[in-house]
KEDREN-527753 format. One record per residue (C-alpha): x, y, z. Coordinates in pm, 1 decimal, m for minus. Layout:
<atoms>
          u          v          w
          X          Y          Z
...
</atoms>
This chain:
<atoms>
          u          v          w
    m2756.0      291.8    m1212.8
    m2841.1      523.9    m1525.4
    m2718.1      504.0    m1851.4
    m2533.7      745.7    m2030.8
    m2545.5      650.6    m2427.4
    m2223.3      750.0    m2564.8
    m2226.4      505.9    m2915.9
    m2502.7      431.3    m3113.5
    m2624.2       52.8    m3008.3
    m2780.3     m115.9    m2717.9
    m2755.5      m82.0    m2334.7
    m2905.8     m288.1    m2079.6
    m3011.2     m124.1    m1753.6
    m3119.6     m359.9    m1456.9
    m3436.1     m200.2    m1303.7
    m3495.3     m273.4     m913.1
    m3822.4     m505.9     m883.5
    m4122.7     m330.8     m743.8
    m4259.3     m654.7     m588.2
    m4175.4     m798.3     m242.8
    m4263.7    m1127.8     m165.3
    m4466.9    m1243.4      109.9
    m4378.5    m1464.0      340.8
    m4667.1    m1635.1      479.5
    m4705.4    m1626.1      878.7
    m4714.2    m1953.6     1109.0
    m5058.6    m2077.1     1212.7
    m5035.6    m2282.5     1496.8
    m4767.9    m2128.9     1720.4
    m4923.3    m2214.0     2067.7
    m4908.8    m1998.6     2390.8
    m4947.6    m2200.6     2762.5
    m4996.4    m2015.1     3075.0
    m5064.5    m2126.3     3376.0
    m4856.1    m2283.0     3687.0
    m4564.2    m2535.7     3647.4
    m4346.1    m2722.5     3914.0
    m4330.8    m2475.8     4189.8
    m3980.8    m2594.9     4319.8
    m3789.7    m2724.5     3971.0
    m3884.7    m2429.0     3741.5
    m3581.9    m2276.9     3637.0
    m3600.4    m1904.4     3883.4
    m3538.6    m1666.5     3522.6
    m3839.6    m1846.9     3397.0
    m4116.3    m1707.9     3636.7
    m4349.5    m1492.6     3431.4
    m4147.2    m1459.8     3071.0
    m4240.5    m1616.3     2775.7
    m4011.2    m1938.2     2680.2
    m4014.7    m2106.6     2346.0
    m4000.1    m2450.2     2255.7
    m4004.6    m2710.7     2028.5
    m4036.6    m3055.2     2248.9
    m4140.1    m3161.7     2588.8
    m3796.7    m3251.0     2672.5
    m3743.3    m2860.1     2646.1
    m4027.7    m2803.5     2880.4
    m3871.4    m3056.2     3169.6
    m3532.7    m2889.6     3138.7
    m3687.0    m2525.3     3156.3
    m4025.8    m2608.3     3425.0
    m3914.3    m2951.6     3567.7
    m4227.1    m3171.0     3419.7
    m4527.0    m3325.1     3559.6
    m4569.2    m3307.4     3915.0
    m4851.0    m3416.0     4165.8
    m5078.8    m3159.1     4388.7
    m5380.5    m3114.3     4530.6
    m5303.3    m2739.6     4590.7
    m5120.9    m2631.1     4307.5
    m5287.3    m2693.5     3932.8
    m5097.5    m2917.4     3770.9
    m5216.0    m2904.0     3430.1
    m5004.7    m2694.0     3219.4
    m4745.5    m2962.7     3205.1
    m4991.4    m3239.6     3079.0
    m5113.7    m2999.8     2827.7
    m4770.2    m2919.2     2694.1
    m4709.7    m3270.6     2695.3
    m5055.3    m3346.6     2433.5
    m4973.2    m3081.1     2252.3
    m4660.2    m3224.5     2106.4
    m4808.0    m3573.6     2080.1
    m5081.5    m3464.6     1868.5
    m4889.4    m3296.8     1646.3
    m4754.5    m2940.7     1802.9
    m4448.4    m2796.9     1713.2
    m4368.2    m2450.3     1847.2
    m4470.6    m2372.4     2180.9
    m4439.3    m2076.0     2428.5
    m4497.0    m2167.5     2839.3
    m4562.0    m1830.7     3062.0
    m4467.1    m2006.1     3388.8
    m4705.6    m1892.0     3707.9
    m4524.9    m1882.9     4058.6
    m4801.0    m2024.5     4346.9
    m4873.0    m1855.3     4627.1
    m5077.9    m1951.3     4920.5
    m5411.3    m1774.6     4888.6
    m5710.4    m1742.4     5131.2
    m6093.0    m1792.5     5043.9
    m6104.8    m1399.8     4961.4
    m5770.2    m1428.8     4722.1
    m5549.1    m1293.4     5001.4
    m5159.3    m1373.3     4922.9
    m4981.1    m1600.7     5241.1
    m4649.1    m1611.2     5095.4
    m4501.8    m1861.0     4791.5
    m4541.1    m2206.7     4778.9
    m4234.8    m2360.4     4977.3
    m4129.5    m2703.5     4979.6
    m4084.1    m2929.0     5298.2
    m3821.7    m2969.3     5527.2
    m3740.8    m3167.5     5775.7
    m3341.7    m3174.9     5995.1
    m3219.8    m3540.4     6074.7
    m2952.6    m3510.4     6301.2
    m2845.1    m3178.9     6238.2
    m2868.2    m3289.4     5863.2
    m3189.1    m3067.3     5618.3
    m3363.8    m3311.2     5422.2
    m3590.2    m3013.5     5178.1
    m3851.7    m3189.1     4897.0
    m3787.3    m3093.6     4510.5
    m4177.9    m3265.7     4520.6
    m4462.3    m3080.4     4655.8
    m4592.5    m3345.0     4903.5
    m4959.2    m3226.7     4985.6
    m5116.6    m3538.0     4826.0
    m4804.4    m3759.3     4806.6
    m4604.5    m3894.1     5113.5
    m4202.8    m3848.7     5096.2
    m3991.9    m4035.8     5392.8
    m3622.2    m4007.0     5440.3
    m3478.7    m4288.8     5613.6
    m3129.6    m4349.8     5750.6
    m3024.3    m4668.8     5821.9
    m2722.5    m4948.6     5799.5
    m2457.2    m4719.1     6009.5
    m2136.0    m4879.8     5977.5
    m1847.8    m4783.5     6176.9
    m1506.9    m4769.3     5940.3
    m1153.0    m4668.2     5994.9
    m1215.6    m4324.0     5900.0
    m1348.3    m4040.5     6081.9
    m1694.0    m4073.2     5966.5
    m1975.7    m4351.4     5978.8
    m2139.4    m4514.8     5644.3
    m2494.1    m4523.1     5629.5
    m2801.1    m4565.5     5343.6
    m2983.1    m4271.1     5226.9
    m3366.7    m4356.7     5113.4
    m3608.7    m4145.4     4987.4
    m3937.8    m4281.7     4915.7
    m4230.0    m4079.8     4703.7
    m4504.3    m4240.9     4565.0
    m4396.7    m4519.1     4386.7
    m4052.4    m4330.9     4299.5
    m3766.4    m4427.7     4559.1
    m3395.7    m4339.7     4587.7
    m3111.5    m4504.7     4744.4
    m2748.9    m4397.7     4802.9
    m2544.8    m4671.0     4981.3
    m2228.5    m4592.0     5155.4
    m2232.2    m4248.5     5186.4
    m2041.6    m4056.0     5452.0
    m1954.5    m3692.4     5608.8
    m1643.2    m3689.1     5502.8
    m1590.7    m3349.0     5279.6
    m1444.4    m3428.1     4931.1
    m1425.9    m3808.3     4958.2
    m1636.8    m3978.8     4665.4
    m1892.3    m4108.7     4876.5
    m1956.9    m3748.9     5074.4
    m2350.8    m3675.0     5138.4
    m2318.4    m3405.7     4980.9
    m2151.3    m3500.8     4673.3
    m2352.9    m3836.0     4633.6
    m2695.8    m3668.2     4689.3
    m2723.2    m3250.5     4584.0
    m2770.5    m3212.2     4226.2
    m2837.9    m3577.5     4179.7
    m3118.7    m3647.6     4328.9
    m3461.8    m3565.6     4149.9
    m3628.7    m3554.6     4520.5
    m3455.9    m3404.3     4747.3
    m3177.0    m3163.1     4831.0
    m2971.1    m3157.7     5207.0
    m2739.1    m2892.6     5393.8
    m2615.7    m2893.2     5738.0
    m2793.1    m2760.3     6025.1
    m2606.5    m2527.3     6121.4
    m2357.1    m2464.6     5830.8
    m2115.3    m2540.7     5749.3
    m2020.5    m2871.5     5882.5
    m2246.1    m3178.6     5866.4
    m2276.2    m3364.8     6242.3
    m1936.4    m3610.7     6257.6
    m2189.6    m3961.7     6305.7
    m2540.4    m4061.8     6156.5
    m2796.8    m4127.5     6322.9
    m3085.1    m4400.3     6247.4
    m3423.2    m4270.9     6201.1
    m3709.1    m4244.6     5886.8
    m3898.4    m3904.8     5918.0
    m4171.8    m3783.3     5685.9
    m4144.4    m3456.8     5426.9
    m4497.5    m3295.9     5509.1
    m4614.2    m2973.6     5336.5
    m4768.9    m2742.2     5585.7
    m4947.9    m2441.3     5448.7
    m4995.9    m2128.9     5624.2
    m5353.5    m2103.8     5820.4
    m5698.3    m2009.8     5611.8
    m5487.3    m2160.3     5276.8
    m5763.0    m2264.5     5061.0
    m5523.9    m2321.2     4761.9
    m5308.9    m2108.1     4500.5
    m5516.8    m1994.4     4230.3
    m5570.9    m1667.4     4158.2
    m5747.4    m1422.1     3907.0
    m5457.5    m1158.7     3920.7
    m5206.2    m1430.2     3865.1
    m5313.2    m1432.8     3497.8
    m5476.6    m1115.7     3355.8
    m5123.7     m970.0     3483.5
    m4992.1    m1181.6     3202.0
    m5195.6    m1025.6     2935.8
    m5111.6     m685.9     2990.3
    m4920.5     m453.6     2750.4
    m4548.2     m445.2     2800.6
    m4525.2     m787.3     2920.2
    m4288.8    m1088.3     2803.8
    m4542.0    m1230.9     2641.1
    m4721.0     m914.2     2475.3
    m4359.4     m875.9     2320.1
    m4396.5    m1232.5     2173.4
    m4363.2    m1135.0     1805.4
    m4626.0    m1398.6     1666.5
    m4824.3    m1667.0     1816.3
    m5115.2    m1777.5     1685.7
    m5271.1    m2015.1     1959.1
    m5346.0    m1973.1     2350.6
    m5457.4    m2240.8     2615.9
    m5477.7    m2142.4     2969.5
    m5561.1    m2519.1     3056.8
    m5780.6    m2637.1     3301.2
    m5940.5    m2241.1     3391.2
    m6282.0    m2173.0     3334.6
    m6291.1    m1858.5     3602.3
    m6481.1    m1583.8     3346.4
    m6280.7    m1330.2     3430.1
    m5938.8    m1470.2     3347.5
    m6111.2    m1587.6     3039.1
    m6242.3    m1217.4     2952.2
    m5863.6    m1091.5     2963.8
    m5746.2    m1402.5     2773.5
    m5988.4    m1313.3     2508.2
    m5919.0     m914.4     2477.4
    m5563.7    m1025.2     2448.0
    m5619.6    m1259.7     2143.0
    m5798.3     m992.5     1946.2
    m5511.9     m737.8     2046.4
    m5315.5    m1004.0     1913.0
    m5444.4    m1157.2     1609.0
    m5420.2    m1469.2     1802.7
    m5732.5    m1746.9     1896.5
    m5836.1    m1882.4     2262.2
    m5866.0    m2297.4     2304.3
    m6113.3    m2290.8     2557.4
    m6137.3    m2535.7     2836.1
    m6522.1    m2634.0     3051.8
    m6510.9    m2627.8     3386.0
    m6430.8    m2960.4     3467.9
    m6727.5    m3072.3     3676.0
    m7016.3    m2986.5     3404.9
    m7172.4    m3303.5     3245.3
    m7329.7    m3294.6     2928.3
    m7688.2    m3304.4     3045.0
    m7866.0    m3109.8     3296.8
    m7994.1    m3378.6     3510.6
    m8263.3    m3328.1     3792.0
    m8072.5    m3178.0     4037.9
    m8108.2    m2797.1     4180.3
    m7894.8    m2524.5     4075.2
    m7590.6    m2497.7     3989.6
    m7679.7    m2814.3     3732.1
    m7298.6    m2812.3     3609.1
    m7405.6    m2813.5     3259.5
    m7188.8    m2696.6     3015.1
    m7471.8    m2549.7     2831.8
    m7519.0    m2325.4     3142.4
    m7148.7    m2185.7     3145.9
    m7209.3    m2064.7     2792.7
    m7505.3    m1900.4     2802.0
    m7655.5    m1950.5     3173.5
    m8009.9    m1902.7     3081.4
    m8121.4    m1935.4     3415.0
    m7887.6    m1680.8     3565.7
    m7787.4    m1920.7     3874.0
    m7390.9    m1988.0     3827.4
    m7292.7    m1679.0     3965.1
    m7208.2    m1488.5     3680.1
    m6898.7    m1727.8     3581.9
    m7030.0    m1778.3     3187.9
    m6813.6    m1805.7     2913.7
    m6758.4    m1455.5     2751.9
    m6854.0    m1436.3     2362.3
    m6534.0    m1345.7     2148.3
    m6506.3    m1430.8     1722.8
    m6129.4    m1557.4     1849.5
    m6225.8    m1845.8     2126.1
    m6386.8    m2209.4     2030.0
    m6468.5    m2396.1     2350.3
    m6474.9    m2780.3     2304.9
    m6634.2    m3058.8     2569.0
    m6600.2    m3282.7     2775.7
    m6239.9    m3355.9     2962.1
    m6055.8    m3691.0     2828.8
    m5920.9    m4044.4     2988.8
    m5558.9    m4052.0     2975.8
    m5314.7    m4211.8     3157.7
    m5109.6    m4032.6     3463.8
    m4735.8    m4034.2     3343.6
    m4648.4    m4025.7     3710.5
    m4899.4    m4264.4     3887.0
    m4997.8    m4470.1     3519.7
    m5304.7    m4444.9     3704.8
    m5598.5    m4305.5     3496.1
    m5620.0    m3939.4     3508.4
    m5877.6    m3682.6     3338.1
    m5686.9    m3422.2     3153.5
    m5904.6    m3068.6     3019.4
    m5922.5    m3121.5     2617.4
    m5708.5    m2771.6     2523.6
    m5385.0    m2915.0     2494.2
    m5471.4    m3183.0     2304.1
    m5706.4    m2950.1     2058.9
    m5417.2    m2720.5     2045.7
    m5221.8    m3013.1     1879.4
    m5499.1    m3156.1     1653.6
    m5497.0    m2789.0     1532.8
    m5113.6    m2789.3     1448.6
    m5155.8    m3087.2     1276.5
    m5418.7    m3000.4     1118.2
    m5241.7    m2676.1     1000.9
    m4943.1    m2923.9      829.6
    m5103.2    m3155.6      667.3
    m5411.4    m2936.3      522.6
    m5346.7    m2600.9      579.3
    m5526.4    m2312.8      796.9
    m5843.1    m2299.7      633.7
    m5928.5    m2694.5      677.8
    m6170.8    m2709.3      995.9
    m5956.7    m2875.8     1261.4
    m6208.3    m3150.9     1342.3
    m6413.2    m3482.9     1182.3
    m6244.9    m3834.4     1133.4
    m5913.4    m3773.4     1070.2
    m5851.6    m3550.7     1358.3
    m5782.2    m3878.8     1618.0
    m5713.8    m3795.5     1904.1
    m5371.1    m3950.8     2017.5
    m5280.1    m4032.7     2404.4
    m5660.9    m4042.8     2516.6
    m5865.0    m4358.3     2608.1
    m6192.3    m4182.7     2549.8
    m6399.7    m3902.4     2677.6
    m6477.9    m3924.1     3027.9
    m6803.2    m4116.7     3102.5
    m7031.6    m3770.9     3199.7
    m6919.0    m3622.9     2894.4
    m7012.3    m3912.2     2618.3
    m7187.7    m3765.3     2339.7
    m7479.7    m3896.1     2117.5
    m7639.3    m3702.9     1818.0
    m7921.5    m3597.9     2000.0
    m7716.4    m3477.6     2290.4
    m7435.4    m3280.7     2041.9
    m7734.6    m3168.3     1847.4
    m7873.2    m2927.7     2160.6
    m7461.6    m2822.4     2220.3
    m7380.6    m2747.0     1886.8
    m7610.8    m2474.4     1802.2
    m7472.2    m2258.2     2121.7
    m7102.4    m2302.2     2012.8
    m6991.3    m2593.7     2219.8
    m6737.1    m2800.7     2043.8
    m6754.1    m3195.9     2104.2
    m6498.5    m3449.8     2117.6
    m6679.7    m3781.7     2032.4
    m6553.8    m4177.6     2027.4
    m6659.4    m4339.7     1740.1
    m6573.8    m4737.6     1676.1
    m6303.5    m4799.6     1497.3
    m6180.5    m4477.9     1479.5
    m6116.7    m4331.0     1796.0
    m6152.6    m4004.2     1984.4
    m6207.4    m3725.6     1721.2
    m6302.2    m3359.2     1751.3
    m6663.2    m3317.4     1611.2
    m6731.8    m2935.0     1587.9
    m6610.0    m2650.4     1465.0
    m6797.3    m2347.4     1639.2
    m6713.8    m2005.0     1764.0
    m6811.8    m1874.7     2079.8
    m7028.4    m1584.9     1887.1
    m7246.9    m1879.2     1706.7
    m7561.3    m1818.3     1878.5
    m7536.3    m1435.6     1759.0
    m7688.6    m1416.4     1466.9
    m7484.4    m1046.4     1423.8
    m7165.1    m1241.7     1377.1
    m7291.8    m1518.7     1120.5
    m6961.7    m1453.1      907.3
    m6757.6    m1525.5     1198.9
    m6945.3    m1854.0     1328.6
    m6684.9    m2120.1     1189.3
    m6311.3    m2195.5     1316.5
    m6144.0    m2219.9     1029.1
    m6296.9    m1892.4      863.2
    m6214.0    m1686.0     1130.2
    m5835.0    m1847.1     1169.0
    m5826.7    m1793.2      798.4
    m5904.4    m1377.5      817.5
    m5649.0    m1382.7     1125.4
    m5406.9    m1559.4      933.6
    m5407.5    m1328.5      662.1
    m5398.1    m1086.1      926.5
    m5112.4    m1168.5     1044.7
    m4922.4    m1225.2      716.2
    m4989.7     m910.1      592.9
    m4919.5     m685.4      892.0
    m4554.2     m845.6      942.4
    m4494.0     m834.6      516.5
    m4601.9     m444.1      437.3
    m4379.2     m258.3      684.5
    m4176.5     m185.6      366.3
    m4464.7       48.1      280.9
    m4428.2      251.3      523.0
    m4249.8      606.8      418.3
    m4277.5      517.1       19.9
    m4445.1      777.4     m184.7
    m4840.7      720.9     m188.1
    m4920.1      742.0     m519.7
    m4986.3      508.0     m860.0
    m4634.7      335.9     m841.4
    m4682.0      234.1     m507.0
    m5039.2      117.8     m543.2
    m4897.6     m129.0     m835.4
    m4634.7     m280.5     m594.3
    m4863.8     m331.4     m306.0
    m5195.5     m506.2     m539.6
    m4850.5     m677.4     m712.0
    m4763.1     m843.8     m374.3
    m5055.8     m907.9     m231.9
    m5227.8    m1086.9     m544.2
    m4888.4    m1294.3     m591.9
    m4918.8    m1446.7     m270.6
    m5309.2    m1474.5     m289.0
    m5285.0    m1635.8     m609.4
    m5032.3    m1915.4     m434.1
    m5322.5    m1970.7     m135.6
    m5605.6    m2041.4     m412.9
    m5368.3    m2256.8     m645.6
    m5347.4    m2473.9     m259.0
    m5716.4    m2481.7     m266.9
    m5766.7    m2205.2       68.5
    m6071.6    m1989.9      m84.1
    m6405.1    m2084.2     m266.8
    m6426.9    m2004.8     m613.5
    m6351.8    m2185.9     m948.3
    m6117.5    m1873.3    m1040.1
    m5866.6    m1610.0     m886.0
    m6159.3    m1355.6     m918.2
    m6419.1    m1563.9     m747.1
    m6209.0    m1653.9     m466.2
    m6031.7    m1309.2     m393.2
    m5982.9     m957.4     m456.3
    m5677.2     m695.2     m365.3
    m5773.8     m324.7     m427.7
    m5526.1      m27.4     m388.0
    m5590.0      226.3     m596.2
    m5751.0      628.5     m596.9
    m6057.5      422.8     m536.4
    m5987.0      319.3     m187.5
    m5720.9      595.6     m164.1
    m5830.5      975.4     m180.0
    m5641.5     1307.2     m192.3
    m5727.7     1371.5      154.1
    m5584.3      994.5      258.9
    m5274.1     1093.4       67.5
    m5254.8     1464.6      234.2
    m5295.4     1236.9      607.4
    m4990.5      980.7      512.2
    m5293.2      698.3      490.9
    m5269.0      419.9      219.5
    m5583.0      223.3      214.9
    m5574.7     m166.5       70.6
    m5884.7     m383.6       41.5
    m5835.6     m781.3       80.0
    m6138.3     m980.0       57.8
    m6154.3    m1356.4       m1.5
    m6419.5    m1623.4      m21.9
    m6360.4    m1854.7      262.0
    m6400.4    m2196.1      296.6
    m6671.7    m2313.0      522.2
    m6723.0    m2652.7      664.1
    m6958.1    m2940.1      533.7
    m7103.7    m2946.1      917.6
    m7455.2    m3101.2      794.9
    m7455.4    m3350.3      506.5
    m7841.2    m3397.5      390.2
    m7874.2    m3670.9      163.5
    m8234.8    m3623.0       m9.5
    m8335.5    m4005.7     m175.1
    m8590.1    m4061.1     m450.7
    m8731.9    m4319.4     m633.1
    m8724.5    m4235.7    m1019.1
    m9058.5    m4227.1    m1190.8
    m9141.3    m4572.3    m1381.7
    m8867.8    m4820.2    m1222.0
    m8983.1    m5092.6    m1033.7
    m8980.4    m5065.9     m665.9
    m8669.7    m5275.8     m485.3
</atoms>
């Protein structure tokens, strides 16, 4: 407050600070959409944006892995990499299936199987289109009581269930009901007709068989996911992500929406390949499923499903091993979800602006790539150029990601933009800014201003250069913060406008080490 001198001497007046520090934003906060367990996803979940930190969180709020040969199931799997290589934060936007025809006509949700015993509804928690669930009844003992006793199993896969002893008697311990709803992981059971179960058991094993409606050629559909990416959603309200994987979907135009959402929002696109290309183009006729073809389908023949271009999308090739955590049979997963984790990881232990691939990025839960997909140089060398990102196996190492492209690196136009890390860098600082100078907003636009704003922004560029983030030997080398009547006229003061100019010198990638050897002039040959 002022200072009204009264007596000669000295007064001390605190001054309010003109700086505000800046906070800087997170980098590898990932976004997963696509469809998880049709019948154990918690019902408030369908189409909002949940956080989390763990796959445990993702079982309690989408109920895990599950198997399907009509449903995708790879969201789950690519949750589940993402925290083992190293993610942290996640968001899942949870798809409900429906039933769709050939032409992408809607036949109704997804609904589990059913089957009445004996007046008793056995209905699957497991879809069971490519895995076989029984129910079988058996060992009926007759007892004092007014009920029977009998065993309960339920078989799936190589999961099973048994509840001995159970009866129909309503609130004893050993009550169907009591012993089996909200207990079992595979099934649930109600009486046909309620509310009374029949009074005896009777011995039978029936099968849980999905039946879809007529003309079902599966669930996916393009609508199911652009609706996602529309303003005014749950996740368009997201405050901040930074990442998005839509795993195992190569269909262009979901991708095309995915894309114009990430530049909306500041954020960058882990793109999968379709998972039948191969790495070569072999002899057969059109469509060659080459991955080279999806990106820029020089021959026109893969009707018109090519990856679009965007500075805020990397693509990276082939699909890996891994193990199925249901089956533990071997199972090839699309490479997004675990990119999306060597990114985070990445991100922690180097920072943004470190390329997110080369020997130390080892890939964790993978056995390899899958055979079609095994690189050489030769091979990478025609992949690279076009902005296809390899994972490689190298011995004694591992499975590592070996590029670091764009999808805009065959355009010449966007040359600045070519490299991962450069272009996360300019959205991170993107980002960081845009959520730090709303105090701006409203202050008077003049010199005092200015100062506070070049004050802030060269305090916290300053900290990213002292961590080694630009190029440049020096603070003036590696950046420069302008506000002033330079950038800011009389006319952008009459509009309310406050122009600031960031630039930095960004860190690009050793991608090609050339090692030139000579022999020095008068030493004897060796």
């Amino acid at each position: 407050m002022p200072i009204t001198p009264t007596y000669p001497g000295i007064y001390i007046e605190e001054l309010p600070s003109s700086t505000h520090a800046i906070t800087a934003a997170p980098t590898s906060v990932t976004v997963f959409v696509g469809y998880t367990h049709p019948f154990k996803t918690n019902s408030a979940n369908w189409g909002n944006a949940i956080e989390l930190f763990s796959f445990t969180d993702y079982e309690a709020a989408f109920g895990g892995f599950y198997l399907s040969n009509v449903i995708d199931v790879n969201v789950a799997y690519a949750v589940n990499e993402f925290f083992l290589n190293g993610g942290s934060v996640a968001y899942v936007v949870a798809l409900q299936p429906h039933y769709r025809k050939n032409d992408g006509t809607d036949l109704g949700l997804v609904a589990p199987a059913s089957q009445t015993l004996h007046q008793i509804q056995f209905t699957a928690l497991e879809p069971t289109d490519s895995v076989k669930m029984t129910v079988t009844i058996n060992n009926i003992q007759q007892t004092v009581n007014p009920s029977d006793t009998a065993d309960v199993t339920i078989v799936y896969g190589a999961r099973a269930e048994t509840y001995r002893k159970v009866n129909l008697i309503s609130g004893d311990p050993n009550f169907i009901d009591t012993r089996i709803n909200n207990v079992s992981s595979l099934v649930t059971i109600a009486p046909i007709p309620p509310p009374n179960y029949p009074a005896t058991f009777t011995s039978s094993t029936y099968s849980l068989t999905t039946t879809a409606p007529a003309g079902t050629v599966g669930v996916f559909s393009v609508l199911d996911f652009t609706t996602v990416f529309q303003p005014d959603t749950s996740l368009d309200k997201v405050s901040i992500f930074n990442l998005l994987v839509i795993p195992g979907i190569a269909d262009n135009g979901v991708l095309s929406e995915a894309l114009a959402f990430c530049e909306r929002q500041r954020a960058f696109l882990i793109m999968d390949p379709p998972a039948a290309d191969a790495a070569d183009p072999g002899a057969g006729p059109p469509p060659r499923n080459w991955v080279g073809d999806f990106v820029n389908n020089p021959a026109g023949d893969l009707g018109g499903n090519v990856a679009p271009k965007s500075t805020n999308g990397a693509l990276y090739f082939p699909y890996l091993d891994s193990t199925d955590k249901i089956t533990g049979t071997a199972k090839a997963l699309p490479p997004s979800g675990f990119v999306a984790g060597i990114f985070s990881r990445e991100d922690q232990n180097r920072g943004v602006w470190k390329a997110p691939a080369g020997l130390e990025t080892t890939v964790l839960d993978t056995t390899g790539v899958v055979e079609s997909g095994r690189m050489t140089d030769d091979r990478q060398g025609t992949l690279n150029p076009i902005g296809v990102n390899c994972l490689r196996d190298f011995p004694g190492v591992g499975t590592v990601v070996f590029g670091a492209r764009t999808l805009v690196t065959a355009n010449t136009a966007f040359q600045q933009w070519w490299y991962v890390p450069v272009r996360r860098m300019a959205l991170f600082l993107e980002q960081t800014l845009y959520s730090n100078l709303t105090w701006v907003v409203f202050e008077p636009n003049d010199e005092p201003l200015w100062v506070a704003i070049r004050t802030s922004i060269e305090s916290f560029m300053l900290s990213l250069f002292h961590q080694g983030a630009f190029q440049g030997s020096t603070p003036s080398q590696a950046f420069q913060v302008k506000c002033d009547s330079s950038t800011t006229t009389q006319q952008d003061i009459d509009n309310g406008i406050v122009n600031i100019i960031v630039a930095f010198a960004p860190l690009k990638p050793a991608e090609f080490v050339i090692i030139k050897i000579a022999q020095l002039a008068g030493q004897t040959q060796s």
